[in-house]
C-alpha positions in Angstrom: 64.2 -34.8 18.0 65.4 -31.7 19.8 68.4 -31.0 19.9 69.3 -28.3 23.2 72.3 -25.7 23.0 74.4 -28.2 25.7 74.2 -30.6 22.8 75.7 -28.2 19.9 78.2 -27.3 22.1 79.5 -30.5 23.0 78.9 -31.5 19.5 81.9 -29.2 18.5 84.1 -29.4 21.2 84.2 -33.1 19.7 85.0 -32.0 16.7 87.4 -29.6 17.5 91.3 -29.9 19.0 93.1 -27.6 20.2 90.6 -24.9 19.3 91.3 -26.5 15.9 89.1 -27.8 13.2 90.6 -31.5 12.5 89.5 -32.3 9.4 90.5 -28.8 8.1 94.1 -28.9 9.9 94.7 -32.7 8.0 93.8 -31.7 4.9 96.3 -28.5 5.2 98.8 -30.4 7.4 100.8 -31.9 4.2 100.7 -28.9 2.0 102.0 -26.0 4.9 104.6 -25.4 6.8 103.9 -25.7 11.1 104.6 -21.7 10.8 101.7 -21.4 8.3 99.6 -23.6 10.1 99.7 -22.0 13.2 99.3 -18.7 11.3 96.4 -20.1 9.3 93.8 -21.4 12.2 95.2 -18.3 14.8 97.2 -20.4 17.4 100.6 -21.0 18.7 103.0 -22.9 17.6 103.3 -25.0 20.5 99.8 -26.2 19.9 100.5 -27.1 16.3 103.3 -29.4 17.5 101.3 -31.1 20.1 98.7 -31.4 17.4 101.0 -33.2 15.2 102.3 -35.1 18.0 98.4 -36.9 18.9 98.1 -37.5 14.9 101.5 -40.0 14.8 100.4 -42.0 17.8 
């Protein structure tokens, strides 16, 4: 099966929050602080928190 370049793209927006990679930013979550975090992946802060915010609910 083909797969186009609409289909990569939406592929990794799906994977991706925030402009963040999820899996990456849990495994890290627990072992930085939200200053190192948002240092780490090249964001701001406030997009760390809201980050955080999603992952309780």
């Amino acid at each position: 099966m083909r797969k186009s370049l609409k289909h990569d793209v939406l592929e990794h927006r799906s994977n991706t929050l925030f402009g963040l990679d999820f899996h990456k930013f849990i495994e890290k979550e627990h072992l930085m602080t939200t200053y190192e975090l948002a240092e780490e992946f090249g964001v701001s802060l406030e997009a760390v928190k809201k980050l955080k915010q999603r992952l309780n609910r």
